[in-house]
BAFI-912462 format. One record per residue: x, y, z of N, C-alpha, C in turn; residue number from 1. Coordinates in steps of 0.2 Angstrom, whole numbers, plus 5000, padded with zeros to 4 digits. Layout:
REM residues N
+------+------+------+-------+-------+-------+------+------+------+-----+
! n.xx ! n.yy ! n.zz ! ca.xx ! ca.yy ! ca.zz ! c.xx ! c.yy ! c.zz ! num !
+------+------+------+-------+-------+-------+------+------+------+-----+
!    X !    Y !    Z !     X !     Y !     Z !    X !    Y !    Z ! NUM !
...
+------+------+------+-------+-------+-------+------+------+------+-----+
***
This chain:
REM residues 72
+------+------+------+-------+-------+-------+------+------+------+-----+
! n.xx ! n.yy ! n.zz ! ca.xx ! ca.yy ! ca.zz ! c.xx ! c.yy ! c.zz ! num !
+------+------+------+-------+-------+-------+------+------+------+-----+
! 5065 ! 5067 ! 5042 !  5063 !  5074 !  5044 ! 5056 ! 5075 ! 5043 !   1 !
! 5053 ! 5078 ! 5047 !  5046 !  5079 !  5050 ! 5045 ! 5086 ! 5043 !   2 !
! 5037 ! 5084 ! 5040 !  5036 !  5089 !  5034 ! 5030 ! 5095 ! 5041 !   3 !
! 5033 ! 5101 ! 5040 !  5032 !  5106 !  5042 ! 5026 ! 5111 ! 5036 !   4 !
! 5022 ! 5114 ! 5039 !  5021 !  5122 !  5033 ! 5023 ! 5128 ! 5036 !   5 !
! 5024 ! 5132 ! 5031 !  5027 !  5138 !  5031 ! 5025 ! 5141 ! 5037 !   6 !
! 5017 ! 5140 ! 5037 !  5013 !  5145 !  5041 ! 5016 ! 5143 ! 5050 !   7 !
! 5016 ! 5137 ! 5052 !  5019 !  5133 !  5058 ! 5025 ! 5136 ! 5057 !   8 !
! 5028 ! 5136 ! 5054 !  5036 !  5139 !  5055 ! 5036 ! 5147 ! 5057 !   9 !
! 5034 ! 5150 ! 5055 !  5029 !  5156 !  5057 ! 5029 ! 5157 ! 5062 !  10 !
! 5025 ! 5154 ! 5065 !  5019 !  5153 !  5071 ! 5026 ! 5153 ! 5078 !  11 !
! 5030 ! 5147 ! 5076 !  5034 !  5146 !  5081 ! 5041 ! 5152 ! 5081 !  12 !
! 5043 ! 5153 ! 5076 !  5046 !  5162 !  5075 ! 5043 ! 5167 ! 5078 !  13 !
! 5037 ! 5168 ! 5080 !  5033 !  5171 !  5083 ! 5032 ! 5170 ! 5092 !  14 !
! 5033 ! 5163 ! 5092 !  5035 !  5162 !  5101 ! 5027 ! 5157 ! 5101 !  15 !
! 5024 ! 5154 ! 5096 !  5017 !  5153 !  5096 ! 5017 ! 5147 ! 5092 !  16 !
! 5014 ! 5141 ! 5097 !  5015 !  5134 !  5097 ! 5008 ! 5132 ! 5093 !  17 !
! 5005 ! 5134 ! 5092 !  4998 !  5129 !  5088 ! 4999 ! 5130 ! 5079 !  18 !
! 4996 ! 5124 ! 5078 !  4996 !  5120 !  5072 ! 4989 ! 5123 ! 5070 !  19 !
! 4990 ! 5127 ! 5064 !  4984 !  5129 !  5060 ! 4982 ! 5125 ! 5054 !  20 !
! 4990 ! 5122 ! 5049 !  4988 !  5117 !  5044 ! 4988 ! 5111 ! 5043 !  21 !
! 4985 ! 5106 ! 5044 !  4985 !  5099 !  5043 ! 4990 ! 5095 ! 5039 !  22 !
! 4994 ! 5093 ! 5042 !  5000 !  5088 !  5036 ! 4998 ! 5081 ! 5036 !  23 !
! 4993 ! 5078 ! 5031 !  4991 !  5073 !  5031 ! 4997 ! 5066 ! 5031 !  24 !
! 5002 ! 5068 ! 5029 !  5008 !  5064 !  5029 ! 5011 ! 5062 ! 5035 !  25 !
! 5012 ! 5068 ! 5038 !  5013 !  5069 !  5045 ! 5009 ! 5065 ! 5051 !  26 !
! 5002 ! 5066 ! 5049 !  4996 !  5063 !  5053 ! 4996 ! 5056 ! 5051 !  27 !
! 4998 ! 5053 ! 5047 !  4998 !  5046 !  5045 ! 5005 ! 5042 ! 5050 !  28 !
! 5012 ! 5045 ! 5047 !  5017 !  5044 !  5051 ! 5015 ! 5043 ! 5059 !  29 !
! 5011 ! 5048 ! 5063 !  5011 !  5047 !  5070 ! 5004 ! 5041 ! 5072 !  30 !
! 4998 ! 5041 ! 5066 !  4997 !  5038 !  5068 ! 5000 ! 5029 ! 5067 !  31 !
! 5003 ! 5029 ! 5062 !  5007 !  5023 !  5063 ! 5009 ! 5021 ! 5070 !  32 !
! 5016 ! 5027 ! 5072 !  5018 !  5023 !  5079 ! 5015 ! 5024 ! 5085 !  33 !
! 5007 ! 5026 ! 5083 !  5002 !  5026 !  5090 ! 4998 ! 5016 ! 5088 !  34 !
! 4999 ! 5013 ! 5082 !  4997 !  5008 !  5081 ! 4991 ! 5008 ! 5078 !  35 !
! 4991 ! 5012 ! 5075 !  4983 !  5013 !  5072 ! 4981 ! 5012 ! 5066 !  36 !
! 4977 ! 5005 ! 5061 !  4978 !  5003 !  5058 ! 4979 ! 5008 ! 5051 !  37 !
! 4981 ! 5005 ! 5045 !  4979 !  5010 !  5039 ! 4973 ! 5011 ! 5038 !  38 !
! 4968 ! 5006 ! 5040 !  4962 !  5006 !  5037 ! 4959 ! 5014 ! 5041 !  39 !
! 4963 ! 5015 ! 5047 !  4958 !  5020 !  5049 ! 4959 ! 5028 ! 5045 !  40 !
! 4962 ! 5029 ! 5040 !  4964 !  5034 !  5037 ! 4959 ! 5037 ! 5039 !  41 !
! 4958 ! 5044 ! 5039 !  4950 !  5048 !  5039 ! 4949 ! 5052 ! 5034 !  42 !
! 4955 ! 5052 ! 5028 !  4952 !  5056 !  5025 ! 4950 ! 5052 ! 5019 !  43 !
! 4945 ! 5055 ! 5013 !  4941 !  5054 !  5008 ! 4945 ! 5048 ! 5005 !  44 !
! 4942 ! 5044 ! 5002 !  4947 !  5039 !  4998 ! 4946 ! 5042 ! 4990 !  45 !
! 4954 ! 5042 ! 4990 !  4955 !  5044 !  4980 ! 4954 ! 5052 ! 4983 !  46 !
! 4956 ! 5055 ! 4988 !  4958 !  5062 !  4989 ! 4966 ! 5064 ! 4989 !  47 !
! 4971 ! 5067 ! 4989 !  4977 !  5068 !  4989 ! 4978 ! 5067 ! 4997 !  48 !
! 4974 ! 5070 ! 5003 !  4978 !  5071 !  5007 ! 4975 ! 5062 ! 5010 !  49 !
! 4972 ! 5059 ! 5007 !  4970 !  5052 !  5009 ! 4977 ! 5047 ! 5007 !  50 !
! 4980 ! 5049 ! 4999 !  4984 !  5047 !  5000 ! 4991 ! 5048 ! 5003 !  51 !
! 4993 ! 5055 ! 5004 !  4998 !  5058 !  5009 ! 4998 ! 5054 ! 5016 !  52 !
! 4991 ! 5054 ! 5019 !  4990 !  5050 !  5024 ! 4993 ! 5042 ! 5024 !  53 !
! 4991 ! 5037 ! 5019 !  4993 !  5032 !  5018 ! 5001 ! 5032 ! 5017 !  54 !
! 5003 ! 5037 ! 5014 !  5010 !  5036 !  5011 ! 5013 ! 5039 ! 5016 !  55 !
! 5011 ! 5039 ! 5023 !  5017 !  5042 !  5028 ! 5015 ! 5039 ! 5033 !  56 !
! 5008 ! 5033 ! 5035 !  5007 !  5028 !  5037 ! 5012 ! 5022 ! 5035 !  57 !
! 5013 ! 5022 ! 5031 !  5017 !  5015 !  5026 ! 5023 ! 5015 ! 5027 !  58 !
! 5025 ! 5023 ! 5028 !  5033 !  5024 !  5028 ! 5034 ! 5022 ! 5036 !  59 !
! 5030 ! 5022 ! 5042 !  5032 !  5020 !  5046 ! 5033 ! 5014 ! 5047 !  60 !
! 5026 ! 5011 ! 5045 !  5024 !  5005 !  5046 ! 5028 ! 4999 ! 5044 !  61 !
! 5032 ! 5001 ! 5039 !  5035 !  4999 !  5035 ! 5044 ! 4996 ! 5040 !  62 !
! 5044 ! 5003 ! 5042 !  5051 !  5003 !  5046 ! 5050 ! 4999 ! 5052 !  63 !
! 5044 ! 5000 ! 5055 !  5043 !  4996 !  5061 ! 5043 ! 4988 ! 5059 !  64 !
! 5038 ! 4987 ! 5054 !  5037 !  4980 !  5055 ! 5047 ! 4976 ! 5051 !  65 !
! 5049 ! 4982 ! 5048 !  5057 !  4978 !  5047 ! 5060 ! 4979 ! 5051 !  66 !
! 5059 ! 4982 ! 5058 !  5067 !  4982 !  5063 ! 5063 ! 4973 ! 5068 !  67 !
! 5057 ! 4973 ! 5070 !  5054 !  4968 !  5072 ! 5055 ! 4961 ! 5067 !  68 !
! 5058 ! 4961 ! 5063 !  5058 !  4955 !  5058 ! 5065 ! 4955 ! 5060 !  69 !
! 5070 ! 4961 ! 5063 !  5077 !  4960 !  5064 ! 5079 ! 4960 ! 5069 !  70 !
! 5074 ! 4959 ! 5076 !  5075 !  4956 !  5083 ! 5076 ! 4964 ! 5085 !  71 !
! 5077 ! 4969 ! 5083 !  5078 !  4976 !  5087 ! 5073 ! 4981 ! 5087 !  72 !
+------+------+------+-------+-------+-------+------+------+------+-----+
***
């Protein structure tokens, strides 16, 4: 399940589609399935949303690289 903030769920309640908060877990997850390495993280290293980013990079990267090890 996709991590959302309050304020986006708001936004969309209101008929109103733009992203005001940054979900660094989020932006790790997609950029995994765009193929972009972990090294590209952007944010600070040893900052929280650097690791959020890492830890939702991983999560995908992880699944990808197991369904490819399983022919599917």
């Amino acid at each position: 399940m996709a991590r959302i903030s309050m304020t986006c769920v708001l936004q969309q309640q209101k008929g109103e589609v733009t992203m005001t908060d940054r979900d660094p877990f989020a932006e790790g997850e997609h950029a995994a399935r765009q193929n972009i390495p972990a090294e590209a993280n952007p944010y600070s290293d040893g900052s929280d949303e650097h690791a959020l980013w890492s830890a939702g990079h991983e999560k995908i990267a992880s699944a990808m690289e197991a369904s490819e090890s399983e022919g599917t």
